[in-house]
C-alpha positions as CSV (number, residue, x, y, z in Angstrom):
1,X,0.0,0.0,0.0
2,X,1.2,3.4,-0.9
3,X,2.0,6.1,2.0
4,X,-0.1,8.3,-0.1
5,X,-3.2,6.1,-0.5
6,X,-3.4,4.9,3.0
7,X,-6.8,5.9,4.8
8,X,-6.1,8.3,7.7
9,X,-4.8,6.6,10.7
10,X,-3.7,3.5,8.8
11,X,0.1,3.1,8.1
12,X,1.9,0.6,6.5
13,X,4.1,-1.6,8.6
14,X,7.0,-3.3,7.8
15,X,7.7,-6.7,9.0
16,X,10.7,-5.5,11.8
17,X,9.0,-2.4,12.8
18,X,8.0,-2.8,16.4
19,X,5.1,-0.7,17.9
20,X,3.7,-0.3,21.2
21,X,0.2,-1.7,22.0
22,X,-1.7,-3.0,24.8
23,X,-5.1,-3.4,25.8
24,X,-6.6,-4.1,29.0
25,X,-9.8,-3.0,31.6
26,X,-7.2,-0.2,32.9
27,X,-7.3,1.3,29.9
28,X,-10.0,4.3,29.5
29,X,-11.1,3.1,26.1
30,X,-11.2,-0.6,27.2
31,X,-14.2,-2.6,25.1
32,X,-15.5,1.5,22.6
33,X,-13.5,-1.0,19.9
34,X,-16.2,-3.1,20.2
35,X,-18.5,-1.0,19.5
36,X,-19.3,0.8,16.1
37,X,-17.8,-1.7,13.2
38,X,-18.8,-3.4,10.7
39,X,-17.4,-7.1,11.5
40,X,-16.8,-9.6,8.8
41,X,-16.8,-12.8,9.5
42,X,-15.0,-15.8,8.1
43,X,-16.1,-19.3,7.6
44,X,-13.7,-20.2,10.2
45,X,-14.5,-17.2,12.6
46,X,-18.7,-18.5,12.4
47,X,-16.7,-22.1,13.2
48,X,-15.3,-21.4,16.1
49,X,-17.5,-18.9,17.4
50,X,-20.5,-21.5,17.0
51,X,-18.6,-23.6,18.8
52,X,-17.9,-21.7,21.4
53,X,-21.8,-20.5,21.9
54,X,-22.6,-24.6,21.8
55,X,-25.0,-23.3,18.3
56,X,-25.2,-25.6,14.8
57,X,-23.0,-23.4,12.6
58,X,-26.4,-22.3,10.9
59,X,-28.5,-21.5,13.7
60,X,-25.6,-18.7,14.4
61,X,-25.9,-17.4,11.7
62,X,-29.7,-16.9,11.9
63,X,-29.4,-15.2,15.5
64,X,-25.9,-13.3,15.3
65,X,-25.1,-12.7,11.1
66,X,-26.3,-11.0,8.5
67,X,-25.2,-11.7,5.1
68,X,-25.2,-8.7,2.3
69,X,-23.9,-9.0,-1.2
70,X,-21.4,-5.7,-1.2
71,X,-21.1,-3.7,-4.6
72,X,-17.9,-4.4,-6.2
73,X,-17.2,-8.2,-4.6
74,X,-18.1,-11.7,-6.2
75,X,-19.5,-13.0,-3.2
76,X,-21.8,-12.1,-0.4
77,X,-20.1,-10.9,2.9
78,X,-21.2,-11.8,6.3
79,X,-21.4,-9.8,9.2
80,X,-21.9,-10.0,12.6
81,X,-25.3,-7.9,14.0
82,X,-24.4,-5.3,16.5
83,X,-27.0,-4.4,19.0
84,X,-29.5,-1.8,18.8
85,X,-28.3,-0.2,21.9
86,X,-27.0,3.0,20.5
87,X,-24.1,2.3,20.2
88,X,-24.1,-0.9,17.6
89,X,-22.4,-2.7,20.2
90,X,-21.3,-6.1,19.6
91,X,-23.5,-8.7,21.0
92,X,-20.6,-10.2,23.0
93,X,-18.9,-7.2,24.4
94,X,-19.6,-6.9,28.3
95,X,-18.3,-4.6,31.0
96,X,-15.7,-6.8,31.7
97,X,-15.0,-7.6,28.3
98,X,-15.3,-10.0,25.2
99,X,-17.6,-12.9,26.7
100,X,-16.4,-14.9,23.4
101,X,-12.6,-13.7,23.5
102,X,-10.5,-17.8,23.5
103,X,-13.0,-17.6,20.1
104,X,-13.0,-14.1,19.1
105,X,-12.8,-13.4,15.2
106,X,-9.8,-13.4,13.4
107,X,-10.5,-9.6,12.7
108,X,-10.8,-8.6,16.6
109,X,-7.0,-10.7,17.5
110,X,-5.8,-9.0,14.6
111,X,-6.2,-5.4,15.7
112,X,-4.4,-2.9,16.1
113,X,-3.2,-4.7,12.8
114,X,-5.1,-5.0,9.3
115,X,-3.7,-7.7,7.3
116,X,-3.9,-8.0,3.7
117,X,-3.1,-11.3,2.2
118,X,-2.5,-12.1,-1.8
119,X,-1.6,-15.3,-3.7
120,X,0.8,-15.0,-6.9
121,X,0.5,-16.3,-10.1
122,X,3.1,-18.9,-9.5
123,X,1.2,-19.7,-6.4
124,X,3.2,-18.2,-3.8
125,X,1.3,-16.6,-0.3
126,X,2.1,-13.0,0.6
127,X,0.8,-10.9,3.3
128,X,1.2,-7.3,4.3
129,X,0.3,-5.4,7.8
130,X,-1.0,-2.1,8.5
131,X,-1.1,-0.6,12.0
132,X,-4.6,1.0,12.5
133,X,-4.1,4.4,15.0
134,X,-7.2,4.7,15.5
135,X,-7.3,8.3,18.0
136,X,-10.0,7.2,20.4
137,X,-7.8,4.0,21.1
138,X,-5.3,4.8,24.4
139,X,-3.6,1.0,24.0
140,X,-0.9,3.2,22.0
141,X,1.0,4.1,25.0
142,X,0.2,1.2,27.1
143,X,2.8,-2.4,27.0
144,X,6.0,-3.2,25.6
145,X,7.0,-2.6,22.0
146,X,7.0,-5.9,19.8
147,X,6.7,-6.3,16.0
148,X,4.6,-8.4,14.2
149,X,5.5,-12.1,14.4
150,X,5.3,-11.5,18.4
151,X,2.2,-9.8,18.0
152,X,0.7,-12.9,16.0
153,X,1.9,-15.5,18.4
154,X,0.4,-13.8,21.4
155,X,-3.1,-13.7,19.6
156,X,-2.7,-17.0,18.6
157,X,-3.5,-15.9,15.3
158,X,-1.4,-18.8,13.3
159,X,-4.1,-21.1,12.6
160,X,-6.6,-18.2,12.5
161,X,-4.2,-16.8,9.5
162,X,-4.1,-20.8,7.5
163,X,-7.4,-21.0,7.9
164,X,-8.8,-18.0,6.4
165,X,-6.0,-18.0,3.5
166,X,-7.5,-21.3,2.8
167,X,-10.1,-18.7,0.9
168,X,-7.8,-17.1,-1.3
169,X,-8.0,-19.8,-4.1
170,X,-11.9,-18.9,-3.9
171,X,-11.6,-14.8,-2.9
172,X,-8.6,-14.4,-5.6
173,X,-9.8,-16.9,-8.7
174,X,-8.5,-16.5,-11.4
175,X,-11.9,-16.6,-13.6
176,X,-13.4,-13.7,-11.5
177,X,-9.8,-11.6,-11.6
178,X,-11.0,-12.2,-15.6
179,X,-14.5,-10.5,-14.5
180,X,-16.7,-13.4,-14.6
181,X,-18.6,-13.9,-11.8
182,X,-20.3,-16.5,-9.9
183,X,-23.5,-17.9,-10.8
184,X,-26.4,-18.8,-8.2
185,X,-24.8,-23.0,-7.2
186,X,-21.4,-20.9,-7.1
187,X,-23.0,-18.9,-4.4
188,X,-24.8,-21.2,-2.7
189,X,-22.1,-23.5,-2.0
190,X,-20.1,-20.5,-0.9
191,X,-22.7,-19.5,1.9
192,X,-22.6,-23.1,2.7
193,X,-19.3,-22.9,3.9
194,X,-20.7,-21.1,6.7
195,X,-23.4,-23.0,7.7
196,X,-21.5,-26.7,7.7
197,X,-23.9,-28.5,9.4
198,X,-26.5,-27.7,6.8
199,X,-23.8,-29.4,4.3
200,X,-22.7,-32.1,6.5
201,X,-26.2,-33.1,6.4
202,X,-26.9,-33.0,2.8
203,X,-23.3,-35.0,2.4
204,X,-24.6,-37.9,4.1
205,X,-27.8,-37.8,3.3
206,X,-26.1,-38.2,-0.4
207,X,-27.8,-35.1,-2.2
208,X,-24.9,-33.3,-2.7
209,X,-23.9,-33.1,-6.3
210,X,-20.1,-33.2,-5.9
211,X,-17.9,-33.2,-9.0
212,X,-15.2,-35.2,-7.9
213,X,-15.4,-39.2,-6.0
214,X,-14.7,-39.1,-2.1
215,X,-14.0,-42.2,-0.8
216,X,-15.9,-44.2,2.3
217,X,-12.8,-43.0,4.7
218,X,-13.0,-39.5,3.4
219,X,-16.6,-39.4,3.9
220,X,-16.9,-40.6,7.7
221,X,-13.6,-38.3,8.6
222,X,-16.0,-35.5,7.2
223,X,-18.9,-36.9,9.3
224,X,-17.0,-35.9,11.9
225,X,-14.0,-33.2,11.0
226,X,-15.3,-29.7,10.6
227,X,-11.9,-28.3,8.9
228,X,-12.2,-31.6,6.5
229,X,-15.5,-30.6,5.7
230,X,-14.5,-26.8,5.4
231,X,-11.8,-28.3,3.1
232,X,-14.1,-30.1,0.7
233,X,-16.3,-27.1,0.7
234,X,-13.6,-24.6,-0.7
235,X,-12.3,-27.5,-3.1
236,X,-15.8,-27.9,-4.5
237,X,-15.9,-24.4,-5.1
238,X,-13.2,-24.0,-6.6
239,X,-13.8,-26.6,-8.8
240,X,-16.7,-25.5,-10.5
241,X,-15.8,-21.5,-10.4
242,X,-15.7,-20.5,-14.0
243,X,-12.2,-21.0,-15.2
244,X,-10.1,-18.7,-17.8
């Protein structure tokens, strides 16, 4: 990202720069981040937060998501409903803090990093950081000074980061780069990566149309594996996305 172009309050950060960051009920801000945002939520964020809650990956979505095709992107987006309090609060946000925080979103460890990720034409996984100076935020002068890669480790953001560049051979196809778009199956199996449990079901109760053979072991490890099933999802998408 150019100096030039970046948004106000968002700088480019390189991978050795350190910054300072903490965050904490001490601090005066503590949980107004929460509040205000438009959250986006990953496959693997409505995973683990379902999880969490003890909800079928579909019934979250009906209580805490709403899903709105944005102009300019292939797909639909899905975000997380804030509550009509005023303040479009986040429905997990408490006084003392994020009720949901060993699950939170990818987007909430994250922060005060963005991370932009990008897969080249040879294949190859790049990602670049921004550090988001937001003025109402007072973490800025609060902690030690780190960089990213300490950052990232204690967020636990590793797995977070695999999972949702799993995406990126769906997110950065190279049909839609070409401007063709996806048609209503394309679509539908891409919502149904967020709702696995409605796929699971139609798996084994052998209505799924699947272009590809998955043998009896594959099936019953995605009877019971959520990433394998997250897996086959993105595969199968990707499989029937319009090629070049």
């Amino acid at each position: 990202m150019r100096p030039d172009l970046a948004p106000e309050h968002v700088r480019p950060l390189t991978p050795d720069e350190t910054f300072r960051f903490s965050c904490h009920p001490g601090v005066a801000c503590f949980t107004d981040c929460c509040r205000q945002l438009d959250l986006a939520l990953s496959p693997y964020d409505v995973l683990r937060l379902s999880k969490h809650l003890g909800l079928a990956p579909s019934a979250f979505l009906d209580q805490y998501a709403v899903v709105e095709q944005t102009e300019g992107c292939a797909f639909p987006q899905v975000f997380l409903c804030m509550v009509d309090d005023g303040r479009a609060s986040c429905p997990f946000v408490t006084a003392s803090g994020c009720s949901v925080y060993a699950d939170r979103p990818g987007a909430c460890r994250t922060y005060p990093l963005g991370r932009g990720a990008f897969t080249t034409p040879n294949g190859d996984r790049h990602e670049m950081h921004v550090l988001l100076t937001e003025p109402h935020c007072k973490g800025f002068s609060e902690g030690n000074r780190q960089d990213i890669t300490a950052w990232q480790k204690d967020q636990d953001l590793s797995f977070y980061n695999a999972m949702n560049d799993e995406l990126l051979a769906i997110l950065q196809h190279p049909g839609l780069k070409d401007g063709q778009q996806p048609g209503p199956r394309e679509l539908e199996i891409f919502l149904s990566l967020y709702s696995l449990d409605t796929l699971r079901q139609q798996l084994l109760d052998a209505t799924l149309a699947l272009p590809f053979p998955i043998t009896e072991s594959e099936l019953q490890e995605l009877a019971a594996q959520d990433l394998a099933l997250l897996r086959l999802g993105i595969r199968w998408l990707d499989h029937v996305l319009p090629k070049r």
